[in-house]
C-alpha positions in Angstrom: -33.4 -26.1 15.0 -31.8 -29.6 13.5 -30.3 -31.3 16.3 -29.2 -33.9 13.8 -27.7 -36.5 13.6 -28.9 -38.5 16.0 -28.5 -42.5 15.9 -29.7 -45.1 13.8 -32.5 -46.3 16.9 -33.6 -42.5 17.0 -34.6 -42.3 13.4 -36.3 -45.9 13.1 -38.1 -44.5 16.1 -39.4 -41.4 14.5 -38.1 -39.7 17.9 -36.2 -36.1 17.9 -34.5 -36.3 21.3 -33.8 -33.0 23.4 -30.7 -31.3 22.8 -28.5 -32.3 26.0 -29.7 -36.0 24.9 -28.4 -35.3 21.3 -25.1 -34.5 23.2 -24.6 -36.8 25.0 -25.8 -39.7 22.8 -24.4 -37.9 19.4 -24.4 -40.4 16.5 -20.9 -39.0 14.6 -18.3 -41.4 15.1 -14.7 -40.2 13.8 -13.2 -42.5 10.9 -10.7 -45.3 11.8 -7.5 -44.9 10.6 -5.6 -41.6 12.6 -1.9 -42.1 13.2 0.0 -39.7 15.0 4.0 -39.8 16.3 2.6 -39.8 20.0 -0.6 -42.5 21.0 -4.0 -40.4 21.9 -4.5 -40.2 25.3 -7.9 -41.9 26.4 -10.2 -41.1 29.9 -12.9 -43.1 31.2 -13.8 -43.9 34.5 -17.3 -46.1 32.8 -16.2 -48.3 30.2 -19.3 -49.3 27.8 -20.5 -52.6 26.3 -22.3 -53.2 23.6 -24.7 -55.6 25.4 -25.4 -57.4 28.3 -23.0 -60.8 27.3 -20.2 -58.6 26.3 -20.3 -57.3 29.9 -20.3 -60.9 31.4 -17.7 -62.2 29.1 -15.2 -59.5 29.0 -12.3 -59.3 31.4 -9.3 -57.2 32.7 -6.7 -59.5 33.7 -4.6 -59.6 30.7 -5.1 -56.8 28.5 -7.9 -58.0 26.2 -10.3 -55.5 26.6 -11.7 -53.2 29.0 -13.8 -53.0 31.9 -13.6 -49.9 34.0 -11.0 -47.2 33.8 -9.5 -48.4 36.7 -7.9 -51.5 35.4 -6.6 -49.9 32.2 -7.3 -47.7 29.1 -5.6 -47.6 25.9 -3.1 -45.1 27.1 -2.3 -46.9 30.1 -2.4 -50.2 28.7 0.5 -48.3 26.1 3.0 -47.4 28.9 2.5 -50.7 30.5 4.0 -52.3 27.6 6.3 -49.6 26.8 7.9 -49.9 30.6 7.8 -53.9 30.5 10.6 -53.6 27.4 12.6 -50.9 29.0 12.4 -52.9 32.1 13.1 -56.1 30.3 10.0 -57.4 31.5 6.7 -59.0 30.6 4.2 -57.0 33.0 4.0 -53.8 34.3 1.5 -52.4 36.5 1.1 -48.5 37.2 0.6 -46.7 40.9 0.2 -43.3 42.1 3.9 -42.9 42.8 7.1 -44.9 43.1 6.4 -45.1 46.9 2.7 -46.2 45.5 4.5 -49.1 43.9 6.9 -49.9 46.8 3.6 -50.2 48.8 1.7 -52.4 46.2 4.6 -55.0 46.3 4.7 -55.2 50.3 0.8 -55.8 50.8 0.8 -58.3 47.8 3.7 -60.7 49.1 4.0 -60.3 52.6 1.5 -61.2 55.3 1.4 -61.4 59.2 3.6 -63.9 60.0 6.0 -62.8 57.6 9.7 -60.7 57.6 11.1 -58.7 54.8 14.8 -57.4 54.5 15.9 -54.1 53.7 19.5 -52.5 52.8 20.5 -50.2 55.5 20.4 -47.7 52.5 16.8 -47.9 51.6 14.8 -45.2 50.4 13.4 -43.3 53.7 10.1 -43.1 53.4 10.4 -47.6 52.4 12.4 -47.9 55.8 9.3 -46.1 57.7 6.7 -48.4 56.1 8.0 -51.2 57.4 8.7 -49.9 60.6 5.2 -48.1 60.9 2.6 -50.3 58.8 4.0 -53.5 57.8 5.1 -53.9 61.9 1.2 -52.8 62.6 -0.1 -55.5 60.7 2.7 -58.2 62.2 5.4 -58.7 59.6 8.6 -57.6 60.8 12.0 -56.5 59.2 15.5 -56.1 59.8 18.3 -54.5 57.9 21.1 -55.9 55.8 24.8 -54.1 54.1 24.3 -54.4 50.5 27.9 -54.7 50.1 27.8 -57.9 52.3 26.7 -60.7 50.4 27.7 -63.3 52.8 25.9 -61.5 55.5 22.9 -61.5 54.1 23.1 -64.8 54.1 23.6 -65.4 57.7 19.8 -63.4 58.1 18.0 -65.1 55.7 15.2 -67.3 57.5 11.8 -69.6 56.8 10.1 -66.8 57.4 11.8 -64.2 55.1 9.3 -63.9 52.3 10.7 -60.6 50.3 14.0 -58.9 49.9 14.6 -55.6 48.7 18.0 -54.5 47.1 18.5 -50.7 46.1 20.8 -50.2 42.9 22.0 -47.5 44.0 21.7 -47.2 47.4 19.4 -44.1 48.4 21.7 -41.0 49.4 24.7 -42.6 49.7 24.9 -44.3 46.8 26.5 -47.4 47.7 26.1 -49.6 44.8 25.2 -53.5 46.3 26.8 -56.5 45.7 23.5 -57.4 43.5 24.9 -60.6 42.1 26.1 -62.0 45.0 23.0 -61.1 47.0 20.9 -62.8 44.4 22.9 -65.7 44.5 22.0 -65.8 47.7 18.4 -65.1 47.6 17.9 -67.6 45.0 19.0 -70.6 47.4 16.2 -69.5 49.0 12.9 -70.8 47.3 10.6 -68.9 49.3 12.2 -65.7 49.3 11.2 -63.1 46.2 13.4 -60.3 45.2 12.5 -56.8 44.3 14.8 -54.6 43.1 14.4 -50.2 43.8 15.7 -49.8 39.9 14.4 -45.9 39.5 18.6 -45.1 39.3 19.4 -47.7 36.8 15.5 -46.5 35.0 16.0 -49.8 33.0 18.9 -48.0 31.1 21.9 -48.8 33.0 21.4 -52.4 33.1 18.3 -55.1 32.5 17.6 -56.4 36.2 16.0 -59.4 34.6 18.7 -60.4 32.6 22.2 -59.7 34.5 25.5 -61.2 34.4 25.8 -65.4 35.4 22.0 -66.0 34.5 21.0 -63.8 37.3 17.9 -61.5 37.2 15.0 -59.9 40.5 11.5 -61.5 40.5 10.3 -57.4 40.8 11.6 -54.1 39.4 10.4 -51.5 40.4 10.8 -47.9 39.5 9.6 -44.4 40.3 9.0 -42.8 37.0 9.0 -39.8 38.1 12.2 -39.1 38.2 13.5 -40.2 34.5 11.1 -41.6 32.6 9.2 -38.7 32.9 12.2 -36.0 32.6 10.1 -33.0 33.5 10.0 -32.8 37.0 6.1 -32.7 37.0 4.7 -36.4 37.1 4.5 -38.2 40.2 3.6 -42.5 38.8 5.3 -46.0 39.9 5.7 -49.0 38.2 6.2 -52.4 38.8 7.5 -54.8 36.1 7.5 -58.7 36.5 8.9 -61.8 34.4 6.7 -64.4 35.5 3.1 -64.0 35.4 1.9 -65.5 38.1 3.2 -63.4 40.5 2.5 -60.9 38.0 -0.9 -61.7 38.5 -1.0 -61.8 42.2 0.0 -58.1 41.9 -2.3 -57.1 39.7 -4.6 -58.6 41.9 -3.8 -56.7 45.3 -3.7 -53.5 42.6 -7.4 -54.0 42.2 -7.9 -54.4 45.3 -6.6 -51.7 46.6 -8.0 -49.2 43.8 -4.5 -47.8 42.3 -5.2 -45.7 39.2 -3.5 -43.2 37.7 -4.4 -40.3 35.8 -4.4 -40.2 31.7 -2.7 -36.8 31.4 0.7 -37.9 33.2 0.5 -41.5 31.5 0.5 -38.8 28.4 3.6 -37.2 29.9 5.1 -40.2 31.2 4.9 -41.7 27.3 6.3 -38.3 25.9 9.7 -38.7 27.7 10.0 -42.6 27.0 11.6 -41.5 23.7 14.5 -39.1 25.0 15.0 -41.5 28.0 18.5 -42.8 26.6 19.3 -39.6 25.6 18.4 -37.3 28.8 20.0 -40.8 31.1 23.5 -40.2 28.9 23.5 -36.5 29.4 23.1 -36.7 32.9 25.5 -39.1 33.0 28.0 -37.9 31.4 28.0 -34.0 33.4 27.9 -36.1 36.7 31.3 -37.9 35.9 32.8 -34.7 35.1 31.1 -32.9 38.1 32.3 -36.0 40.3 35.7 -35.9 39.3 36.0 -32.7 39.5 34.9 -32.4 43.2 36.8 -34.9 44.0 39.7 -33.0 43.8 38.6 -30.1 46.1 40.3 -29.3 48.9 37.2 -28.8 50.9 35.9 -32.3 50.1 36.5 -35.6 51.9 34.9 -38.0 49.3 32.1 -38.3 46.7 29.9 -40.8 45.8 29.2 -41.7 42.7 28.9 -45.3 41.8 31.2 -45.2 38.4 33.7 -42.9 40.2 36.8 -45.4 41.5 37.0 -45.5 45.3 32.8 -44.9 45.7 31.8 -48.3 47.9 30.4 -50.4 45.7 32.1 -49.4 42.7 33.4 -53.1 41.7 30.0 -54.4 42.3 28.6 -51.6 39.3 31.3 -52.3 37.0 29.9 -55.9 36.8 26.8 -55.0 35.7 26.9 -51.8 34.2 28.7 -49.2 32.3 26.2 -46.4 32.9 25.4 -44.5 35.7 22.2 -41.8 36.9 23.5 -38.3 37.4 23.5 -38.5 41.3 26.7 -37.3 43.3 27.0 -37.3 46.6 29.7 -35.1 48.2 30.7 -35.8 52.1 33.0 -32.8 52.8 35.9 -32.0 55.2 35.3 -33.1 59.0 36.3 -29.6 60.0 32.6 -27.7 58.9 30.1 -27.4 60.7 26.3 -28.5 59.5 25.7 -24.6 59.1 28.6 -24.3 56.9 27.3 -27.2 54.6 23.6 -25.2 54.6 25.6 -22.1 53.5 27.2 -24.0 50.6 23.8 -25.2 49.5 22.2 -21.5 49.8 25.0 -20.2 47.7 24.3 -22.3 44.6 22.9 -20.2 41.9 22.3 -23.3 39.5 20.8 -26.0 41.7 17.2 -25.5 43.0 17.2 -26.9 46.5 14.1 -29.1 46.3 13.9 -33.3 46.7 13.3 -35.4 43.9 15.8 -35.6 40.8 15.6 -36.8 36.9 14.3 -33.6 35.5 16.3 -30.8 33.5 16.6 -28.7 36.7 19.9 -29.8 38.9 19.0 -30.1 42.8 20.7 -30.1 45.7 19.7 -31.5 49.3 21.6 -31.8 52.5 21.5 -34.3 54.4 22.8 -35.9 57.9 23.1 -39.5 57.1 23.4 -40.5 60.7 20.0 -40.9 61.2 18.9 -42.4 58.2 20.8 -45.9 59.0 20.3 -48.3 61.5 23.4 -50.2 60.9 26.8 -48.7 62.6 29.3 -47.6 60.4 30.7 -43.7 60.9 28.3 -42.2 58.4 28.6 -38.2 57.9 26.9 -35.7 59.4 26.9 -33.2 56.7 26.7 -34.8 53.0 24.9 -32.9 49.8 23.1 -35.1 47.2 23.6 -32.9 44.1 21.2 -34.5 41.3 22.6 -33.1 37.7 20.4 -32.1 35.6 20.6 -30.9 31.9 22.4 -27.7 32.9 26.0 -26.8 30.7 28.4 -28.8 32.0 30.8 -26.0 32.6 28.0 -23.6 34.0 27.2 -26.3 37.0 31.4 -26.4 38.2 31.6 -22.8 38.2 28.3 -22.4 40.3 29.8 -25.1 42.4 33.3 -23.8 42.3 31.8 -19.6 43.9 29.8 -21.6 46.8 32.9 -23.6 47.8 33.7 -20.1 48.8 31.0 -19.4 51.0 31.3 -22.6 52.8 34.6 -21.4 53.7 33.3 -17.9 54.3 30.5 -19.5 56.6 33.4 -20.4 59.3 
């Protein structure tokens, strides 16, 4: 049986190798030259060199060539850059999850010794980190209003090494006073600012480039919500301007052995070109949806951060003219927490499930009491409603038969 061909060394050799040799070592190599819409999608965990010198010479720091599957392939090297434009970036480094990334940029900055502030509104499972792990390994934190400039300010000390700002605030949606608390940062030469942009998704405005000159030293951004779109990719990113703290990332990411997997970078880079599209659709069915519950007898406010009245709302129209499709909707003090539950159960449309960015609308309660630490009469019964890709009309009429039986549940 020909096994052929085998390589050039096998046939100066006069050898015929066994068949699972042939395999593996098979001498065919495909002609250069294939273009497709959509980049091909490249695994390796070993990453071959063609000899001993190329081994020692070759490096991963900065993209110009390969060394182990960990530290970048051609597909992941291609979102990299991809996210660093959207972002308005130079870097971008990959993790596991948008929590993954959140993590990276705590262990690379801070150290024992050290405090990092947080907006009272920070995404959950950020606020536990610091007040599990980070407090474990001796760096402390305390919380800030991100509608209080000036009061940052006042908590800002030698020691304060990082600041995080969310754009918009988790859950409630409180879009921050993010000039003003850059302005203060940035008297402040120690201090680094890292920016929660997964709302925004480096559509709604460029966090390196913002009104007055004013830009974050870190974005960072859970693509699994938008820039994937589907609802079945979990990846983080961080993007950087300045490359040596990019670098000082990228060296904790090594360190602590981030990868990510080639067939979501594949999905991730599938969605990057409807991103602008999907982000204007979802936009655009939130406004109406927000507007429309706002005038609901059963409801007390919503929170949307383009929606006048929503805190924060000044502070968005400074920066921004676009908006996720997140609404938040705090109803009447007169029902009950079950009565909220029974609203939720009665949607039709909305899956009830966490997460959000995909085509699916969601819905989650919540009881934002004890999710803050500052004071400040938060609600006890609130429902995030993330819009998906849903008609319009379809979505107010599912929403307009469970505003029944939340009255029903009395």
């Amino acid at each position: 049986m020909d096994r052929k061909p085998a390589s050039a060394d096998d046939v100066a050799a006069g050898t015929d190798p066994g068949l699972a040799t042939t395999l593996i070592h098979h001498g065919y190599v495909p002609p250069a030259g294939f273009a497709a819409v959509m980049p091909g999608v490249h695994k390796a965990s070993t990453v071959l060199f063609k000899d001993t010198a190329a081994l020692r010479q070759r490096q991963w720091k900065d993209k110009t060539g390969y060394t182990y599957g960990l530290h970048g392939t051609p597909t992941t090297f291609t979102l990299e850059e991809r996210l660093a434009t959207l972002e308005g970036g130079r870097q971008t480094l990959l993790a596991p999850s948008g929590l993954a990334a959140i993590t990276l940029v705590d262990a690379a900055l801070l150290q024992q010794g050290d405090e990092v502030l947080l907006p009272d509104n920070v995404y959950g499972p950020s606020r536990d980190l610091a007040r599990h792990e980070l407090a474990a390994w001796g760096i402390a934190h305390r919380f800030y209003d991100p509608l209080d400039a000036e009061g940052l300010a006042a908590l800002i000390t030698p020691r304060t090494r990082l600041l995080w700002i969310e754009a918009a605030g988790s859950v409630t949606l409180e879009f921050p006073d993010l000039l003003g608390l850059i302005e203060q940062a940035r008297q402040h030469p120690q201090l680094t600012i890292a920016l929660d942009n997964t709302w925004g998704a480096g559509v709604a405005f460029n966090a390196f480039d913002l009104p007055g000159g004013m830009a974050v030293d870190v974005s960072v951004h859970a693509l699994t919500k938008y820039p994937s779109g589907g609802g079945d990719v979990l990846m983080g990113s961080v993007t950087t301007h300045d490359e040596a703290l990019h670098l000082k990332l990228k060296l904790a990411h090594m360190r602590l052995g981030l990868g990510v997997g080639a067939n979501d970078v594949e999905l991730v880079l599938r969605g990057l070109p409807t991103l602008a599209l999907r982000y204007a659709a979802h936009d655009a069915s939130a406004r109406r949806i927000a507007q429309w519950l706002a005038q609901q007898p059963q409801v007390r406010q919503v929170l949307h951060p383009a929606l006048p009245g929503s805190p924060g709302h000044e502070h968005w129209q400074a920066v921004s003219s676009a908006a996720a499709g997140l609404v938040s909707v705090v109803f009447a003090e007169r029902y009950a927490a079950a009565q909220v539950d029974a609203f939720v159960d009665a949607l039709q449309r909305f899956g009830i499930g966490y997460s959000w960015g995909g085509p699916m609308s969601l819905a989650v309660p919540y009881d934002v009491r004890g999710m803050r630490t500052l004071g400040g009469g938060h609600p006890s019964a609130l429902v995030r409603l993330a819009i998906g890709l849903e008609d319009t009309d379809d979505l107010i009429a599912d929403l307009q038969q469970a505003l029944q039986a939340l009255e029903g549940a009395a």
